[in-house]
Backbone bond lengths (Angstrom), bond angles and torsions (degrees), N, CA, C in turn:
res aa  C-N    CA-C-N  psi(-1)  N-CA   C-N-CA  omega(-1)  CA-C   N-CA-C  phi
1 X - - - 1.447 - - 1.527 108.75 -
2 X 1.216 121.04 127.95 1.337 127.67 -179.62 1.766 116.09 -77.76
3 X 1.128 94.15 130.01 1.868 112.76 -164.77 1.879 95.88 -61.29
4 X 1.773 104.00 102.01 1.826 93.95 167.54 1.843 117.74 -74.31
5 X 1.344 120.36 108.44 1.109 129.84 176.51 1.311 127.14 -78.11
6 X 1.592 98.30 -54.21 1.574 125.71 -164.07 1.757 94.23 -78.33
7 X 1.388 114.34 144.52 1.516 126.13 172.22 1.828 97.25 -103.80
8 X 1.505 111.75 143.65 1.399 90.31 151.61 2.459 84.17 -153.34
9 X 2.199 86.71 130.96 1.084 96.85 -173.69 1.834 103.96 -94.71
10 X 1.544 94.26 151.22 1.581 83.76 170.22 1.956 80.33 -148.62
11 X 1.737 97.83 170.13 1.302 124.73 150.52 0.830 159.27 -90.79
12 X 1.516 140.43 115.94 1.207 148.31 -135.81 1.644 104.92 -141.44
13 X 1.511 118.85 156.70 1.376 110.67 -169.58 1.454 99.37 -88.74
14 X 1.577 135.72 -163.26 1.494 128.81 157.89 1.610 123.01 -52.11
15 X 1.684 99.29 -45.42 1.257 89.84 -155.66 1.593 99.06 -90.19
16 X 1.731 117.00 -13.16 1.469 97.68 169.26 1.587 110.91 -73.75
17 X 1.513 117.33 -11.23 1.541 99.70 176.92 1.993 110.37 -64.40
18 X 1.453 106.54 -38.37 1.094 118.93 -169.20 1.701 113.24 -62.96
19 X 0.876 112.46 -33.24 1.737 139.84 169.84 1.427 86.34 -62.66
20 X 1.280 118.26 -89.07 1.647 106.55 -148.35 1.781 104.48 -58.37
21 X 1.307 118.92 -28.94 1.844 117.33 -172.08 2.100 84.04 -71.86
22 X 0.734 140.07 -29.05 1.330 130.63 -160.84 1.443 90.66 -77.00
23 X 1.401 124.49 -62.68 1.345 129.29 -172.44 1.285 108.60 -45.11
24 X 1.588 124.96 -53.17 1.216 133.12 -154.64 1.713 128.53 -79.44
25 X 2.079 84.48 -17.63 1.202 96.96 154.71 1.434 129.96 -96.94
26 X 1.313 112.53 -37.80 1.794 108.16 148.92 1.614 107.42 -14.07
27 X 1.021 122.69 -70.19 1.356 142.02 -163.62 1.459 108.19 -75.61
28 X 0.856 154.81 -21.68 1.606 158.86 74.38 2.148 65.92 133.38
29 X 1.995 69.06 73.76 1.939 104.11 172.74 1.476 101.31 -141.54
30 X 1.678 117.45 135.53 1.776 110.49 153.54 1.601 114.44 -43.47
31 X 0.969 144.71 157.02 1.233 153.21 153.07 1.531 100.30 -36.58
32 X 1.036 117.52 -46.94 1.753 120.36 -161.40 1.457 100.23 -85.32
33 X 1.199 137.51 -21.46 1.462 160.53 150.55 1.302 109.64 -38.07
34 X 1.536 110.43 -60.32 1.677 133.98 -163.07 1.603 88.45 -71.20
35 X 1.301 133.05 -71.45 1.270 148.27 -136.76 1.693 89.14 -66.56
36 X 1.446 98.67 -56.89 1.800 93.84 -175.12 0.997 111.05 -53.44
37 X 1.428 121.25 -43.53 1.523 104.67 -170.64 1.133 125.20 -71.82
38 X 1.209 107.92 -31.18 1.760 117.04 170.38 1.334 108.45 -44.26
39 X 1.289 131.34 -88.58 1.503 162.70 90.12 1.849 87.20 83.87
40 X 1.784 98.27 -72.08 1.396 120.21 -167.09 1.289 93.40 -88.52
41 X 1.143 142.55 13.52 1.456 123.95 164.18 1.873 114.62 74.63
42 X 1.156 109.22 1.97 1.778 106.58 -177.48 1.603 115.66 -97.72
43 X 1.083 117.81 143.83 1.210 128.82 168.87 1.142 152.13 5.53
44 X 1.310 137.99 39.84 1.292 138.22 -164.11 1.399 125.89 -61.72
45 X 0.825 128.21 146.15 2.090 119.20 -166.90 1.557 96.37 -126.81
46 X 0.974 159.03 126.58 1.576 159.80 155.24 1.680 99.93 -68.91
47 X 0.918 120.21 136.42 1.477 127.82 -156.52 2.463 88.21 -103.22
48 X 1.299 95.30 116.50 1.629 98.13 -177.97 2.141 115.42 -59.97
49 X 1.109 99.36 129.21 1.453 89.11 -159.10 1.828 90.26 -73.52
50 X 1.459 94.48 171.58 1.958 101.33 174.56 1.151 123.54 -65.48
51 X 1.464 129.21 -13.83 1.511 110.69 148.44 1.631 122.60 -71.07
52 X 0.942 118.21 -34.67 1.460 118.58 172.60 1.773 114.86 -39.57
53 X 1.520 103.31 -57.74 0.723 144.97 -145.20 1.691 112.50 -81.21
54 X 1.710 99.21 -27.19 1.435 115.80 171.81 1.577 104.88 -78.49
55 X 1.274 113.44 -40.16 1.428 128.42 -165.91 1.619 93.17 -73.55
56 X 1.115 132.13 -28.42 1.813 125.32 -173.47 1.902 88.40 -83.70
57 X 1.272 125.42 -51.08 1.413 113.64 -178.54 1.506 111.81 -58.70
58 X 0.854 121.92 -45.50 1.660 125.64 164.70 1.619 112.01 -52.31
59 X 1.084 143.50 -75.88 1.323 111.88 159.41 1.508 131.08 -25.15
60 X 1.259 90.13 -72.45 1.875 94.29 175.17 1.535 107.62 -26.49
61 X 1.548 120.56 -61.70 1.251 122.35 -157.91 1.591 95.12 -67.16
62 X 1.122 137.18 -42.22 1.144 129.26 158.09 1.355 150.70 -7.46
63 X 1.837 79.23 -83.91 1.390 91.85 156.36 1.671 147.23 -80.96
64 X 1.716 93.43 4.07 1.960 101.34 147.60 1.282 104.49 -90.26
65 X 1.684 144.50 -32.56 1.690 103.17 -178.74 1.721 108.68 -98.54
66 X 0.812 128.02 24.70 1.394 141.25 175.85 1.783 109.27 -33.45
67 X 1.204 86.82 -68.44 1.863 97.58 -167.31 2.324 97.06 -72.64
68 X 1.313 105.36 -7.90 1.551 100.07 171.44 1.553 115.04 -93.23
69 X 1.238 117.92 -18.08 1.682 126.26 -175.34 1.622 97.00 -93.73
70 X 1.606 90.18 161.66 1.768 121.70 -173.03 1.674 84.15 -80.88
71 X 1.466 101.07 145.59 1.420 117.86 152.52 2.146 102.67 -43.05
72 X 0.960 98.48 -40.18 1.949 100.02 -177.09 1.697 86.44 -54.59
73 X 1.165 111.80 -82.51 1.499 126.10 -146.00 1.838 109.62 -47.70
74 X 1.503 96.21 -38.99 1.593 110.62 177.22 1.771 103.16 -63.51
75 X 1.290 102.61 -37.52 1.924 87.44 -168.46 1.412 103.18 -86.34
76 X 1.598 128.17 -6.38 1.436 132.76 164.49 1.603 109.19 -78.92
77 X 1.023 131.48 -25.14 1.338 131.25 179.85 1.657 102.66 -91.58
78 X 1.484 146.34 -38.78 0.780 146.92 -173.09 1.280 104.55 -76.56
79 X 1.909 135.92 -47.68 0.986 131.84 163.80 1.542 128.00 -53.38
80 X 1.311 125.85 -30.96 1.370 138.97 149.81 2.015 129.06 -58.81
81 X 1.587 87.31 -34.70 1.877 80.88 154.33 1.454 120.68 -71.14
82 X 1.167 92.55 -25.08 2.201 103.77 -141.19 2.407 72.20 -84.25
83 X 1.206 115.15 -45.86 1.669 115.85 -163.35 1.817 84.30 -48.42
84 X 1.620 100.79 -80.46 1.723 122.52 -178.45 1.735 97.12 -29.52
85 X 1.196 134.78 -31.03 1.747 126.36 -168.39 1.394 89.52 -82.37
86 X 1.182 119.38 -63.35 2.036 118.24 -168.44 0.967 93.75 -55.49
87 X 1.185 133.22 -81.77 1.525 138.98 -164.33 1.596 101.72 -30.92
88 X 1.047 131.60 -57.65 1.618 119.12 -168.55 1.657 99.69 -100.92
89 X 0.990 155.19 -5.93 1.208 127.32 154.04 1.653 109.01 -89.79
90 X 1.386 137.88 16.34 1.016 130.05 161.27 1.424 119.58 -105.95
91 X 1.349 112.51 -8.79 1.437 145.04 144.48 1.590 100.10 -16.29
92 X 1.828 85.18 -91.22 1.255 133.38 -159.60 1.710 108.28 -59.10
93 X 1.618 112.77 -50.14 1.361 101.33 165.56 1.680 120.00 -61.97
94 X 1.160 128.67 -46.38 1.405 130.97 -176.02 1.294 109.41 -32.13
95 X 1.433 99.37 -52.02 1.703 112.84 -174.87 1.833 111.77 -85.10
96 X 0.979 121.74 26.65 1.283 128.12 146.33 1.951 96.15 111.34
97 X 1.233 126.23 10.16 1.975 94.67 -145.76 1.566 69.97 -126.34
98 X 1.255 93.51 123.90 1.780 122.64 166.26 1.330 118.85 -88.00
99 X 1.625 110.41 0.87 1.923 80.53 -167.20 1.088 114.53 110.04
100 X 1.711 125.08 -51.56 2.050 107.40 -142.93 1.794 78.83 -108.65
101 X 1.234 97.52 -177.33 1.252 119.18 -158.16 1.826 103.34 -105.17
């Protein structure tokens, strides 16, 4: 890891400070972490919160007993992800979080 020496300060209003610490924790990055990477143009990943995240294991689990369930049972489990998907990303938008990084 290369030794950060050099400081470089700039200005930002409140709420863009508050914006970038929101991002940077999305990104479960220091702020000074976030900025470089931005900065340098590389990759940022937003880390999927645990509701998301229940809903990807629920598929998954799915899609191993898939070929053992009734056409019935599959469109009851698919209608019960798809309820659990609206329900938490409409959650999630209400309360401000879009997604981007």
């Amino acid at each position: 890891m290369t030794e950060k020496t050099t400081e470089i300060c700039i200005r930002v209003s409140q709420n863009e400070k508050k914006k970038l610490q929101k991002n940077a924790k999305k990104s479960v990055l220091s702020l000074s972490s976030y900025l470089r990477k931005t900065g340098l143009k590389e990759e940022i990943y937003s880390i999927p919160d645990k509701d998301f995240y229940k809903i990807y294991v629920e598929i998954s689990n799915l899609k191993n007993e898939i070929f053992s369930m009734t056409t019935l049972k599959i469109n009851e489990r698919l209608e019960e992800i798809q309820k659990d998907f609206l329900n938490i990303y409409n959650s999630k938008k209400v309360g401000g979080y879009n997604g981007n990084n």
